[in-house]
N, CA, C and O of each residue as an XYZ file, in Angstrom:
904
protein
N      -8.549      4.884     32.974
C      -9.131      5.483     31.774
C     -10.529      6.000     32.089
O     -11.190      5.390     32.929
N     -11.144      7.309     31.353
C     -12.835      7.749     31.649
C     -13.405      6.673     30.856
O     -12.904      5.659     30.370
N     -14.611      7.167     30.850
C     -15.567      6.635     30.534
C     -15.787      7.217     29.417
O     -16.607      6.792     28.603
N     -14.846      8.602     29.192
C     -14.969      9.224     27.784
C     -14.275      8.784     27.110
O     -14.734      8.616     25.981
N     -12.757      8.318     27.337
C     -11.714      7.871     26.579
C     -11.924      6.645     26.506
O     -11.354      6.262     25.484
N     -12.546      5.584     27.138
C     -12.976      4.250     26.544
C     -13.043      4.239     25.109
O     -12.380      3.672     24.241
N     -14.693      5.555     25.092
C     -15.409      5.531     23.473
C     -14.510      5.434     22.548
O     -14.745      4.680     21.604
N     -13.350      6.120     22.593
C     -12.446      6.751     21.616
C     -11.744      5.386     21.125
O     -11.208      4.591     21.897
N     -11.833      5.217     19.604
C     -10.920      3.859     19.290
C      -9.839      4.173     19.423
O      -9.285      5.231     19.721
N      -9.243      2.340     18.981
C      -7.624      2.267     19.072
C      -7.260      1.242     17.980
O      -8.206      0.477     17.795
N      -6.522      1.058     17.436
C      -5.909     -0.243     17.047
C      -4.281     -0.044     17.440
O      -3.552      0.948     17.455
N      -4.136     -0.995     17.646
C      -3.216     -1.456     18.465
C      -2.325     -2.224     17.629
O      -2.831     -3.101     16.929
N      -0.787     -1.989     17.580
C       0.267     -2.597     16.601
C       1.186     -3.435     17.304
O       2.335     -3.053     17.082
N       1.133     -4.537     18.148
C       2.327     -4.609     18.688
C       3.267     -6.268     17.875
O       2.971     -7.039     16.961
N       4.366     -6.160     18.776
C       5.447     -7.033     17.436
C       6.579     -6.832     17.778
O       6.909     -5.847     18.438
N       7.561     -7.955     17.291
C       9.299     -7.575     17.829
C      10.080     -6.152     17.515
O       9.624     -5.235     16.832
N      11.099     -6.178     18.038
C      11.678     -5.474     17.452
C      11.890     -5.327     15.982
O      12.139     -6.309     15.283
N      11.795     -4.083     15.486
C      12.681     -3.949     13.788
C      11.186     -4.579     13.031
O      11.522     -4.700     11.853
N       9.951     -4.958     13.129
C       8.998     -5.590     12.814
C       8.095     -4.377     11.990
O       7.015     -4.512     11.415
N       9.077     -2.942     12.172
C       7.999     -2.085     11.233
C       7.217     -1.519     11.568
O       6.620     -0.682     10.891
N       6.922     -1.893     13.045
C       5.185     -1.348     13.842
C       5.073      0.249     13.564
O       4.069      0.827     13.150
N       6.703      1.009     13.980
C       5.838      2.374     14.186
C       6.017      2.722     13.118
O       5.793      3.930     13.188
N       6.445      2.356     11.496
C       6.445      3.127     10.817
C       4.998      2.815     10.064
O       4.483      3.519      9.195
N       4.503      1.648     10.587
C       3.127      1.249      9.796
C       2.051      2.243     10.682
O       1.236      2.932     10.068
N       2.105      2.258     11.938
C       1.695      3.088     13.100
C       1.525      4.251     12.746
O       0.483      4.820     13.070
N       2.514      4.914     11.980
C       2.618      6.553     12.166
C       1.962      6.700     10.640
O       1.663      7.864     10.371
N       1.634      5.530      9.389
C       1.158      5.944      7.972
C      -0.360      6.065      8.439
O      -0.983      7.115      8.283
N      -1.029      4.710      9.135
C      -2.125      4.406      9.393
C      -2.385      5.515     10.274
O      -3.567      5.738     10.012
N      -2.106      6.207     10.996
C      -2.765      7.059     11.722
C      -2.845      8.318     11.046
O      -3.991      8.768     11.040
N      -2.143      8.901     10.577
C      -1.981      9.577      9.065
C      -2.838      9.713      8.537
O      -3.417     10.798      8.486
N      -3.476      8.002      7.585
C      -4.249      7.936      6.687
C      -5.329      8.799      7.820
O      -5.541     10.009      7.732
N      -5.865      8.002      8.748
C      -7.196      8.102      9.844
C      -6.906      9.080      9.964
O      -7.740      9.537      9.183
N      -6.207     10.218     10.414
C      -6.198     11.607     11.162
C      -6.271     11.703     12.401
O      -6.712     12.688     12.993
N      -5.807     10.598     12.961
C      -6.062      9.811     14.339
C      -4.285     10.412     14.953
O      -3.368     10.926     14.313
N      -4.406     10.033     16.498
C      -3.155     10.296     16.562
C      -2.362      8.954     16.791
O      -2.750      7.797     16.634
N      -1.063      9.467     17.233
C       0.181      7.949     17.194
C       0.492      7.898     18.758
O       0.183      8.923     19.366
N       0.965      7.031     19.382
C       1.512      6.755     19.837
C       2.531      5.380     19.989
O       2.243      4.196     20.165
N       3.724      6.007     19.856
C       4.757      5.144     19.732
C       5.979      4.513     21.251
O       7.183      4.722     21.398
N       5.168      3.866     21.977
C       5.301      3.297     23.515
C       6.783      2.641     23.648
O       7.121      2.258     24.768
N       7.933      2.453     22.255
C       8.603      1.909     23.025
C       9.589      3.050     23.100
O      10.640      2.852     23.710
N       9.301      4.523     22.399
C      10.147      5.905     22.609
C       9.966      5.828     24.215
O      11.014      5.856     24.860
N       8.650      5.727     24.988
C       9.090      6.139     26.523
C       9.959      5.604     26.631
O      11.017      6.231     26.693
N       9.958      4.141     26.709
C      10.944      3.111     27.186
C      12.324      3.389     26.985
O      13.249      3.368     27.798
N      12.311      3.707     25.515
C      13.938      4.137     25.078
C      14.312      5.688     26.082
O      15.467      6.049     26.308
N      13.101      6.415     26.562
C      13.654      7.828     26.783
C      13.784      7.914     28.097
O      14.099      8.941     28.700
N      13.465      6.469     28.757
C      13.911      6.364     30.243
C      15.018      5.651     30.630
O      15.708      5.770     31.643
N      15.131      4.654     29.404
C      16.695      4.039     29.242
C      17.738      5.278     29.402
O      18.463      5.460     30.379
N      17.654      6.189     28.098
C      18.432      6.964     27.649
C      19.019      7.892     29.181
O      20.149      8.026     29.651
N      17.474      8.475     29.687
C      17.446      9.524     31.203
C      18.561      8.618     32.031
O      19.510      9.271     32.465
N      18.563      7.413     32.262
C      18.928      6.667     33.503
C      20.422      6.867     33.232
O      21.309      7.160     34.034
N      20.487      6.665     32.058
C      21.945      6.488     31.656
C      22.413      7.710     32.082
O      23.219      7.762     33.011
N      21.898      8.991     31.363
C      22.461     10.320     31.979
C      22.601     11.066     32.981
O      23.193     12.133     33.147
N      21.775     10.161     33.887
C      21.658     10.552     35.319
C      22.217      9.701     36.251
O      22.050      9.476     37.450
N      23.069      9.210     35.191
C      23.921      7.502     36.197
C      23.402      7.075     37.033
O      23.957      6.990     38.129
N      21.805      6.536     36.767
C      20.868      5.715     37.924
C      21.344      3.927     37.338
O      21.360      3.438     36.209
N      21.539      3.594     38.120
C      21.886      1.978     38.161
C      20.676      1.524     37.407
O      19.464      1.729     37.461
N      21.580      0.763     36.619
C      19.757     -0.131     35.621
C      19.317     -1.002     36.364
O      18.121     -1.262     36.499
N      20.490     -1.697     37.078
C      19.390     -2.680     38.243
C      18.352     -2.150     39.184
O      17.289     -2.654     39.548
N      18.879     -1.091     39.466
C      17.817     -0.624     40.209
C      16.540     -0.743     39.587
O      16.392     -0.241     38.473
N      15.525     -1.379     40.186
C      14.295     -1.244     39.553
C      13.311      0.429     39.908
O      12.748      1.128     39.066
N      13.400      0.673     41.472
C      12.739      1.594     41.546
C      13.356      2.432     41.165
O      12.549      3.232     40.692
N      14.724      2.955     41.003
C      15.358      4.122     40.920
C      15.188      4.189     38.923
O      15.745      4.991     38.173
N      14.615      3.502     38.696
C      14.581      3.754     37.468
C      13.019      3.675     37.103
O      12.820      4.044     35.946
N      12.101      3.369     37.650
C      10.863      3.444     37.796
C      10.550      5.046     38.262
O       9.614      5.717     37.826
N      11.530      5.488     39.229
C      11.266      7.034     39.289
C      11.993      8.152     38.373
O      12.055      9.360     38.602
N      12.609      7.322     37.107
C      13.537      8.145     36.183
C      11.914      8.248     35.084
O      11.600      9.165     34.324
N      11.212      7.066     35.357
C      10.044      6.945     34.181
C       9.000      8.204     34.812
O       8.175      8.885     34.203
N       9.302      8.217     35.961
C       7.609      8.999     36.504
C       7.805     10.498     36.169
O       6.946     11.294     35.791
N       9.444     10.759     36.443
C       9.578     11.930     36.291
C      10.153     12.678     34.841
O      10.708     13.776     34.886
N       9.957     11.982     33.649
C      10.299     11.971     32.609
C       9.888     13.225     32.040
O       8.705     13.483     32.260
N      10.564     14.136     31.330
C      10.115     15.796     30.781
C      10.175     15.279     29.330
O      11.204     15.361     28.660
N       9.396     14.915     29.021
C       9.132     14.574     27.591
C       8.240     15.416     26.894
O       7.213     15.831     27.431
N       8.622     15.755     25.506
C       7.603     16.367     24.187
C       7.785     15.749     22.968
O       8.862     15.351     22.524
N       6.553     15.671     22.364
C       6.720     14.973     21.084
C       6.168     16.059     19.915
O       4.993     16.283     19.625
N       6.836     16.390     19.596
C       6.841     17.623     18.545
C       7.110     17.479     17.069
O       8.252     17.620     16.632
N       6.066     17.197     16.278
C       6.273     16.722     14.902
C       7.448     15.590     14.712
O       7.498     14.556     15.379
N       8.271     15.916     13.811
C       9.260     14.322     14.085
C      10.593     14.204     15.480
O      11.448     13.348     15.705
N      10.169     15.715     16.299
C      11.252     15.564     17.136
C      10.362     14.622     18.625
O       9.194     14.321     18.872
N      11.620     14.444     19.275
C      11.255     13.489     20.669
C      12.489     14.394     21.707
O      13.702     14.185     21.717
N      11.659     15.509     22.592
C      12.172     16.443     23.393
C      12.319     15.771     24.725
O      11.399     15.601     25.527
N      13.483     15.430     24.870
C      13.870     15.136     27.291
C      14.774     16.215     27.373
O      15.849     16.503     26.846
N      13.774     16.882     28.451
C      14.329     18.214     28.974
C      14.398     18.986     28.173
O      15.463     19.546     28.432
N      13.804     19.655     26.935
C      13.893     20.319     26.271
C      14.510     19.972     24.894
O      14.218     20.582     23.866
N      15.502     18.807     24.963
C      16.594     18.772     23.936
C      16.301     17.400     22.901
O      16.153     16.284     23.400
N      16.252     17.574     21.743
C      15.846     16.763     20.675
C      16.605     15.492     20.725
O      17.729     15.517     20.222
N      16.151     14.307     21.283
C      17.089     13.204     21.535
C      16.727     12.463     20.333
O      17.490     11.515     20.148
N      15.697     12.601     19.349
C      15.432     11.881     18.549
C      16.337     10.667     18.060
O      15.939      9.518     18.254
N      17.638     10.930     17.382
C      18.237      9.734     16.930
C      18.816      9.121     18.068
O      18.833      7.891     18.018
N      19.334      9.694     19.165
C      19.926      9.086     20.272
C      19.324      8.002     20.819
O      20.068      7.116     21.242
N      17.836      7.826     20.936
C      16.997      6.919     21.339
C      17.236      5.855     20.427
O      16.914      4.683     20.623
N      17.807      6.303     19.430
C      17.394      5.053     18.453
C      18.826      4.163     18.610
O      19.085      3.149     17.962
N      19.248      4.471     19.108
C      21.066      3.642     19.367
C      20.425      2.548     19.918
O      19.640      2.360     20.848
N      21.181      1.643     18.782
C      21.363     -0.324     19.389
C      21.344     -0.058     21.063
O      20.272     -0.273     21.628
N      22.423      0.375     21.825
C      22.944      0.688     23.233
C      21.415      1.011     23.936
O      21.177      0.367     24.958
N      20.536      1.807     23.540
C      19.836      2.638     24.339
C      18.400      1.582     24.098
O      17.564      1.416     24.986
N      18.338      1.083     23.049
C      17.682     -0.087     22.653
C      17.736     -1.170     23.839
O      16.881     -1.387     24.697
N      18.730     -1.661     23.686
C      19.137     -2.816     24.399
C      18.686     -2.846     25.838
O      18.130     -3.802     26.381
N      19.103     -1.251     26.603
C      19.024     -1.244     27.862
C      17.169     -0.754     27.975
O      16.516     -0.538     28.995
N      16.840     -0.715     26.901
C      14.938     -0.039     27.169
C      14.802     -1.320     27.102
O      14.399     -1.629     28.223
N      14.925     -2.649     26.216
C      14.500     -3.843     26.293
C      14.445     -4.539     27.750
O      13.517     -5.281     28.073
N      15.766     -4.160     28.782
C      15.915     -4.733     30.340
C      15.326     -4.134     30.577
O      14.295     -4.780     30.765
N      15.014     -2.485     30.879
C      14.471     -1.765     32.114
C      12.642     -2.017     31.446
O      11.825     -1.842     32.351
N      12.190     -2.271     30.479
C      10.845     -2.493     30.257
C      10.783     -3.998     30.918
O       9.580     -4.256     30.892
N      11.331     -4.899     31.382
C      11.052     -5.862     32.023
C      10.540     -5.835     33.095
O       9.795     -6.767     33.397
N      10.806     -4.594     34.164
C      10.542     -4.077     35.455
C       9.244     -3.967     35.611
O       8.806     -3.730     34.486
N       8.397     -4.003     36.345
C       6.919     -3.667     36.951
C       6.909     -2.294     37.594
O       6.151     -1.335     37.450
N       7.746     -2.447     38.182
C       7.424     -0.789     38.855
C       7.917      0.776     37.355
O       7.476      1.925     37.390
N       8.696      0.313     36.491
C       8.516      0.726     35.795
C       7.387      1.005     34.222
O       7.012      1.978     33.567
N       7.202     -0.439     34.189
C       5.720     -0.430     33.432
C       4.823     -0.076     33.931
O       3.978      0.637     33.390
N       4.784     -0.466     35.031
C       2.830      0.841     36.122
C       3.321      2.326     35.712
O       2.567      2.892     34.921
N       4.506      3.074     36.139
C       5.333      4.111     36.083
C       4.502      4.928     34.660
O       4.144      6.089     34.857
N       4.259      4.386     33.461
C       4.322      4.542     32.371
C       2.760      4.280     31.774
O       2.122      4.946     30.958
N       2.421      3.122     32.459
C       0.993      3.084     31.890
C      -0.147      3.900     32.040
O      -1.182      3.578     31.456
N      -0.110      4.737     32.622
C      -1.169      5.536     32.740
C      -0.743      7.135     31.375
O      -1.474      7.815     30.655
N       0.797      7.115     31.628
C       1.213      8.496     30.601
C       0.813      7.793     29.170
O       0.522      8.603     28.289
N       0.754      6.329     28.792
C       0.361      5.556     27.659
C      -1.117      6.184     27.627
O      -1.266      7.118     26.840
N      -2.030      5.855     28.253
C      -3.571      5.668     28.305
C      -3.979      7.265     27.707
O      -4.904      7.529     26.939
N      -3.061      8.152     28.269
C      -3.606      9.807     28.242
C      -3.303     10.017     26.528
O      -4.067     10.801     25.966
N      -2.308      9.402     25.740
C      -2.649      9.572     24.113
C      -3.774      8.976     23.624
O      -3.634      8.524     22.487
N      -5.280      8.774     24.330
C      -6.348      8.211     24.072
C      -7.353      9.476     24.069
O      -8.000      9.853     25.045
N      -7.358     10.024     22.856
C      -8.050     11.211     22.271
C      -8.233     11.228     21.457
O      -7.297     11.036     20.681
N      -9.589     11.469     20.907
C     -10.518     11.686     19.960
C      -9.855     12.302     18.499
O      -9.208     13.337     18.661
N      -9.917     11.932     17.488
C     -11.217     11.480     17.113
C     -10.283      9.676     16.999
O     -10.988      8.813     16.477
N      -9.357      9.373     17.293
C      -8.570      8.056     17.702
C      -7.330      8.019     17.565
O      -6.609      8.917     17.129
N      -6.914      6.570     18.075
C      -5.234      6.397     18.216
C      -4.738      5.509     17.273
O      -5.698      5.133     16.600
N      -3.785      5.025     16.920
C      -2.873      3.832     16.868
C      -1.830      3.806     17.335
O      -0.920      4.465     16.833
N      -1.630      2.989     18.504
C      -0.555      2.645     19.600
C       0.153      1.152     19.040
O      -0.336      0.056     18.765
N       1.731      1.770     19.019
C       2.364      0.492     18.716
C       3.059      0.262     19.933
O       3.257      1.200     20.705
N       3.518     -1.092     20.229
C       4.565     -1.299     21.452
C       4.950     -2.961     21.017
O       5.312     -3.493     19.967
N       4.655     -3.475     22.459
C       4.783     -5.237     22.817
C       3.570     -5.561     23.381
O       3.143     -6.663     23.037
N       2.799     -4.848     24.242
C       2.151     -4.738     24.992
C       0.641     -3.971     24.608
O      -0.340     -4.131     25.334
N       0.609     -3.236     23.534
C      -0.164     -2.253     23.695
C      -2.129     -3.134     23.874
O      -3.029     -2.931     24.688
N      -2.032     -3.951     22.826
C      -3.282     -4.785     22.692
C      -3.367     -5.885     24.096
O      -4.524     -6.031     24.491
N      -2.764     -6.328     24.545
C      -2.733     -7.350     26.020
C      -3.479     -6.621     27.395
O      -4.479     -6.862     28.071
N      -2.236     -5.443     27.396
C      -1.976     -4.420     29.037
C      -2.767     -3.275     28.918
O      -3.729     -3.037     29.648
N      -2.315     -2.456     27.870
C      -2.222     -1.168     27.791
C      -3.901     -0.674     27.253
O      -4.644      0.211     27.678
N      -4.046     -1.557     26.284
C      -5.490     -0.920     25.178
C      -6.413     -2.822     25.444
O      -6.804     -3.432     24.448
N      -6.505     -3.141     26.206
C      -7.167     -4.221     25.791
C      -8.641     -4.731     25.623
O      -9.053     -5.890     25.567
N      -9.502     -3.218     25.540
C     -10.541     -3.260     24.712
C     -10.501     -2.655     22.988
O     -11.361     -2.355     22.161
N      -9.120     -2.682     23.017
C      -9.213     -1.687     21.346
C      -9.789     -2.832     20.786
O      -9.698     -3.995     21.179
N     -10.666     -2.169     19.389
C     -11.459     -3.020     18.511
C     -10.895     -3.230     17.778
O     -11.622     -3.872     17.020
N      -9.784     -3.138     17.277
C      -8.786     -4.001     15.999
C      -7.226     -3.862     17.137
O      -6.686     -2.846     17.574
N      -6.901     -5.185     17.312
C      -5.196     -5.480     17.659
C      -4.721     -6.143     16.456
O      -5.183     -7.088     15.817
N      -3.567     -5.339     16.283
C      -2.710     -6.551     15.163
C      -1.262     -6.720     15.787
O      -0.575     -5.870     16.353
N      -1.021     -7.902     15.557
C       0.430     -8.624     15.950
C       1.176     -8.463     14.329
O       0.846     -9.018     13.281
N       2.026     -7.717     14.535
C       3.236     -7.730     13.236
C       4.172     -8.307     13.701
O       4.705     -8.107     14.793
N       4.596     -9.521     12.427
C       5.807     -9.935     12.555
C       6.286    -10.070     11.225
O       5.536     -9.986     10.253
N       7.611    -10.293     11.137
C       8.412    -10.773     10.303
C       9.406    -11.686     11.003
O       9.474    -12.075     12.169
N      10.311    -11.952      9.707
C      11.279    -13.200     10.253
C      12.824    -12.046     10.813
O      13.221    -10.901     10.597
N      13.247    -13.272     11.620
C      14.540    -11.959     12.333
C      15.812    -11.845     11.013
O      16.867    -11.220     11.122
N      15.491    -12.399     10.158
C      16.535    -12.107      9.417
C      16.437    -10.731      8.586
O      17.293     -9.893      8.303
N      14.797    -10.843      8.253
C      14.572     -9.453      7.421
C      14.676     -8.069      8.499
O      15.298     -7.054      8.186
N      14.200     -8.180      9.360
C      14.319     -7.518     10.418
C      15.291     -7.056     10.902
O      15.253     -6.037     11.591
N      16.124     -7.565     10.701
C      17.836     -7.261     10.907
C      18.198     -6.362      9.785
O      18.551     -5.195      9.957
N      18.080     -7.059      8.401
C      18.576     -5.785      7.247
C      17.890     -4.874      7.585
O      18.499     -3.805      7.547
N      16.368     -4.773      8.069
C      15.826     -3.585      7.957
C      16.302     -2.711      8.664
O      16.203     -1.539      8.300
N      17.109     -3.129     10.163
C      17.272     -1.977     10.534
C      18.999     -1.787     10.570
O      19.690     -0.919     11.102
N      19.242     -2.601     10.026
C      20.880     -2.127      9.284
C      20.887     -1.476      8.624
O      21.958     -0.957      8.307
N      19.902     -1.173      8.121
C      19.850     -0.390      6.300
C      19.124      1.225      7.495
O      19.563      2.318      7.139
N      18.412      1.236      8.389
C      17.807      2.504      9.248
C      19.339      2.906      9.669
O      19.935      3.921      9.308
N      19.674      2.200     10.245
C      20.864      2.489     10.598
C      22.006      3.389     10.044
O      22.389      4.468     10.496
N      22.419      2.766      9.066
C      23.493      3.134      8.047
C      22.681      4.603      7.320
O      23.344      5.598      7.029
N      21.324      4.534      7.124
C      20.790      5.819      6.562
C      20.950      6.675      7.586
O      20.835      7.855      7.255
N      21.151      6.495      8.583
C      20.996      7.976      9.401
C      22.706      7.932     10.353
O      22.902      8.139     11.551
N      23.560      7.637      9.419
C      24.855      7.686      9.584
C      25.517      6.602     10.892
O      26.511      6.834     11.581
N      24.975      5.875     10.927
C      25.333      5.092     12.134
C      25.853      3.960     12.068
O      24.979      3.107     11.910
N      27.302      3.367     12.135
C      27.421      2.189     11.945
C      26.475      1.344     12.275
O      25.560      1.575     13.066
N      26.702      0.177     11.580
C      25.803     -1.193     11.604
C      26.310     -2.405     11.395
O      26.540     -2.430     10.186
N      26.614     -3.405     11.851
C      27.080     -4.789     11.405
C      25.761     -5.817     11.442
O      25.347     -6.190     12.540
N      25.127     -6.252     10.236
C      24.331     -7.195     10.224
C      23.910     -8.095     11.101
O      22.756     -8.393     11.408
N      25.574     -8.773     11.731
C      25.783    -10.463     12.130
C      25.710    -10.216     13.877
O      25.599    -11.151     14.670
N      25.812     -8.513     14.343
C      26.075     -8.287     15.333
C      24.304     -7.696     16.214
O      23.879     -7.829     17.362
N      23.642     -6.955     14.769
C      22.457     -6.847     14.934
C      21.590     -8.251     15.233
O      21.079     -8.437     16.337
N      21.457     -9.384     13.952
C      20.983    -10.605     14.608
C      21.513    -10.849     15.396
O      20.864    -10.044     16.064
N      22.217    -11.269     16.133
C      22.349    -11.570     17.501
C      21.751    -10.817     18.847
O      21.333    -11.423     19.835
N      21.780     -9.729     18.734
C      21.621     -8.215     19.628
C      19.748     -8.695     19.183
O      19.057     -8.326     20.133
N      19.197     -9.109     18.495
C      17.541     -8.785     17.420
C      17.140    -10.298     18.396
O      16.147    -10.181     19.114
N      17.859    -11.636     18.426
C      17.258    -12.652     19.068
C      17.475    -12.736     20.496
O      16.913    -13.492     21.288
N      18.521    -11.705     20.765
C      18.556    -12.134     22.515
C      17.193    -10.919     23.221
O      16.507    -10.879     24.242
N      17.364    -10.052     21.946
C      16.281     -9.180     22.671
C      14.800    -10.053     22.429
O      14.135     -9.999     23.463
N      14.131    -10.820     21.366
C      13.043    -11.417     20.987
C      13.213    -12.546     22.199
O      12.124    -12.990     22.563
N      14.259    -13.045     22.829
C      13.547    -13.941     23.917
C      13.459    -13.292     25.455
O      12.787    -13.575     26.447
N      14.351    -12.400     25.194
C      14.052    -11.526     26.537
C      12.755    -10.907     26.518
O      12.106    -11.192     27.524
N      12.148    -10.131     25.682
C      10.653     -9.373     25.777
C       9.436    -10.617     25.132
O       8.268    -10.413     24.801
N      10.199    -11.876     25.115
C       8.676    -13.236     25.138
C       9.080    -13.621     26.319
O       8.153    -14.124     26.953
N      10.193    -13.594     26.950
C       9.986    -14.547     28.108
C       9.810    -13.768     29.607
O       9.543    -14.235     30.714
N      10.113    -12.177     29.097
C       9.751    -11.934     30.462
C       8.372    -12.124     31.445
O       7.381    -12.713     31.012
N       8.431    -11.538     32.860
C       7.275    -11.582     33.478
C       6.128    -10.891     33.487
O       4.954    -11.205     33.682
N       6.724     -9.817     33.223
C       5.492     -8.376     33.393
C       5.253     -8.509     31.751
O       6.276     -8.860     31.163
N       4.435     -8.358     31.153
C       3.956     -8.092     30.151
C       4.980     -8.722     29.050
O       5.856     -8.006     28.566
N       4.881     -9.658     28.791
C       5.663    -10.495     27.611
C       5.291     -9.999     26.454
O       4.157     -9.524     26.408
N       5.952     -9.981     25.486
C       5.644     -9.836     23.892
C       4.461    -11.248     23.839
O       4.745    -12.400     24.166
N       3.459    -10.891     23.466
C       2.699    -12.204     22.841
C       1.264    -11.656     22.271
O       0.755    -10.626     22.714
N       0.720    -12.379     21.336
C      -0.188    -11.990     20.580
C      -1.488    -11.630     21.259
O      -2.019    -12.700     21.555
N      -2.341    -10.494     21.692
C      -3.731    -11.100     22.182
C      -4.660    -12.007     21.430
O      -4.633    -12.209     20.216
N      -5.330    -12.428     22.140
C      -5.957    -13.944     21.818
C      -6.854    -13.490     20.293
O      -6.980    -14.334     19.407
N      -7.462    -12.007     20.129
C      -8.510    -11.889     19.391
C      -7.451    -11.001     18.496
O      -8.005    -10.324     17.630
N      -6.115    -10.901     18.558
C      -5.256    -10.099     17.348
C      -5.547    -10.926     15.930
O      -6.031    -12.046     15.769
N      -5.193    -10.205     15.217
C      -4.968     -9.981     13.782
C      -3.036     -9.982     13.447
O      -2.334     -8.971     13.437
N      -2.636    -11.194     13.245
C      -0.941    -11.749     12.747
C      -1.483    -11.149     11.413
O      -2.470    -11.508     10.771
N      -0.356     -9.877     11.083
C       0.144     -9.590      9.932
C       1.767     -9.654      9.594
O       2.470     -8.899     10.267
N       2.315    -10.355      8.767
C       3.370    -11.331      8.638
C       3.711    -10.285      7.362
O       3.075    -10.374      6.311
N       4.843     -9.220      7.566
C       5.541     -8.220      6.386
C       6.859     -8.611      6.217
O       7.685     -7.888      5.661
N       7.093     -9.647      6.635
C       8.085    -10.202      5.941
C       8.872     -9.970      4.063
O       9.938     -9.568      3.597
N       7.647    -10.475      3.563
C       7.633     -9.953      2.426
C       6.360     -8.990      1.293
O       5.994     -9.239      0.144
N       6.019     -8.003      2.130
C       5.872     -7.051      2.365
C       6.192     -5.580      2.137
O       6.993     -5.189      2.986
N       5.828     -4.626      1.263
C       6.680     -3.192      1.480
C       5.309     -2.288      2.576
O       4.162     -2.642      2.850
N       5.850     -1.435      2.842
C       5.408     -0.844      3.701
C       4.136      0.030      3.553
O       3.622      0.689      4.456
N       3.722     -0.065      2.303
C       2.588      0.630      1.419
C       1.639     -0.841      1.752
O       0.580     -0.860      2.380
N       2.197     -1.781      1.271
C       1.148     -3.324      1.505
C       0.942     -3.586      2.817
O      -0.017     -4.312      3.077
N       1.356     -3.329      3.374
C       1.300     -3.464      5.074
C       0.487     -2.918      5.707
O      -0.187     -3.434      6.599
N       0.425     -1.434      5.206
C      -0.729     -0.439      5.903
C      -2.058     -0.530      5.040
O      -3.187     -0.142      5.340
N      -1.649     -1.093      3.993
C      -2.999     -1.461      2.934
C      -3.640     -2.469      4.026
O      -4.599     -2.193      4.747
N      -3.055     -3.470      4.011
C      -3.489     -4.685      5.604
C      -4.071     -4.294      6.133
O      -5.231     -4.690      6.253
N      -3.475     -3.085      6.870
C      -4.083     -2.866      8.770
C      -5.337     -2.343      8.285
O      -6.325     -2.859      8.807
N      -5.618     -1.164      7.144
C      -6.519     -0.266      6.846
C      -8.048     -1.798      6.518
O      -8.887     -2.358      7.224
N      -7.685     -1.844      5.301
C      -8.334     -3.597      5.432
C      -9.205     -4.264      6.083
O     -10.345     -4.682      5.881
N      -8.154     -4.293      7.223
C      -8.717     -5.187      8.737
C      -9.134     -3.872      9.019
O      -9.975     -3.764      8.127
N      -9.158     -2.667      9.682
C      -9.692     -1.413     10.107
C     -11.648     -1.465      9.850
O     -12.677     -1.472     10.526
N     -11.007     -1.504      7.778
C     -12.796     -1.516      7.530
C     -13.462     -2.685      7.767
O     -14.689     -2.678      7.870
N     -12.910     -3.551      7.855
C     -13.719     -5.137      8.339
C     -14.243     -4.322      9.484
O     -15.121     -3.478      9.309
N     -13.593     -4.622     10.910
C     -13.534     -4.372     11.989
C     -14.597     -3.284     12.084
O     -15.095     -3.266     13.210
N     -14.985     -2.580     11.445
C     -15.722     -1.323     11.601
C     -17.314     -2.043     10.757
O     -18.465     -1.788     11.110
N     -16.943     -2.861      9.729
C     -18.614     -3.573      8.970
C     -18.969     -4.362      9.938
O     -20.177     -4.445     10.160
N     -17.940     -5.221     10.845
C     -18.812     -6.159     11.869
C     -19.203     -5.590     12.815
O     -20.207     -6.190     13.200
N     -18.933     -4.502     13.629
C     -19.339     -3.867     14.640
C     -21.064     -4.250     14.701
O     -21.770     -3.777     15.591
């Protein structure tokens, strides 16, 4: 990172899956006029690449070089690889699942962290991920840890689901929602876990207007104690 992009704030959203981050991510940055970045689309859009380029997921490097060489655009609500709007495709349980393994990798998280750091432009950010407040941003002046419980988390994104025409089974999502929550706490490289000086906002019960009321909240604190 410069010495210019240090200056530039961040707050930082990170949290399980289905926990809400980027849609609280993309209001709050909104409100600010700040920009977004939403870190686990790479992940999903190198899952997605590997798959189409039938690179072995075990492979760690061969998929660490699917991340480096990634043709990505983010264009109002579209998400462009290679030109072509993968937007909902990323969002498949399937493509999910396999961004949850291949983000376990190291040679793929270095791969990525630096294309993270370059959405650090003025006049500021809000970066959601697992990682973003720990690895990625860990001088931002407001981190918040979002969570909810995996049960709400599950309707929530059964109900994303089913809105954008996609089957969904509840009982199949919790299950698919806790094997992924101990795989991204227990991995090695960058575990899901709170930074020490985060801010736990718990939207459990919660709508999504009260949530970003929160972060904004903590925002102006964070900005009177300076």
């Amino acid at each position: 990172m410069s010495v210019h992009s240090v200056s530039v704030p961040v707050i930082t959203i990170d949290g399980p899956t289905a926990s809400g981050k980027g849609t609280i991510a993309h209001r709050v940055a909104r409100h600010l006029g700040w920009q977004a970045l939403d870190s686990g689309a790479l992940y999903r859009l190198t899952a997605l690449a590997a798959q189409q380029q039938g690179v072995d997921a075990s492979d760690e490097q061969a998929v660490a070089q699917v991340a480096l060489q990634l043709d990505v655009a983010f264009q109002a609500d579209q998400v462009l690889l290679a030109g072509i709007d993968v937007s909902s495709l990323i969002r498949q349980e399937s493509v999910g699942n396999l961004a949850s393994k291949v983000a376990a990798y190291a040679p793929v998280r270095q791969a990525l962290l630096e294309r993270q750091r370059a959405f650090r432009i003025a006049p500021g950010l809000v970066a959601d991920g697992r990682d973003m407040g720990t690895v990625v941003f860990p001088d931002a002046p407001l981190k918040i840890f979002l969570i909810a419980d995996v049960q709400s988390r599950a309707e929530r994104r059964c109900k994303q689901l089913k809105e954008k025409g996609f089957s969904a089974n509840l009982t199949g999502l919790l299950e698919d929602m806790r094997a992924r929550d101990a795989r991204d706490c227990s991995r090695t490289n960058a575990p899901l876990v709170a930074a020490p000086d985060a801010k736990t906002v718990d939207s459990s019960q919660l709508s999504i207007d009260e949530t970003v009321g929160q972060v904004l909240d903590l925002w102006s604190k964070a900005c009177q104690d300076k």
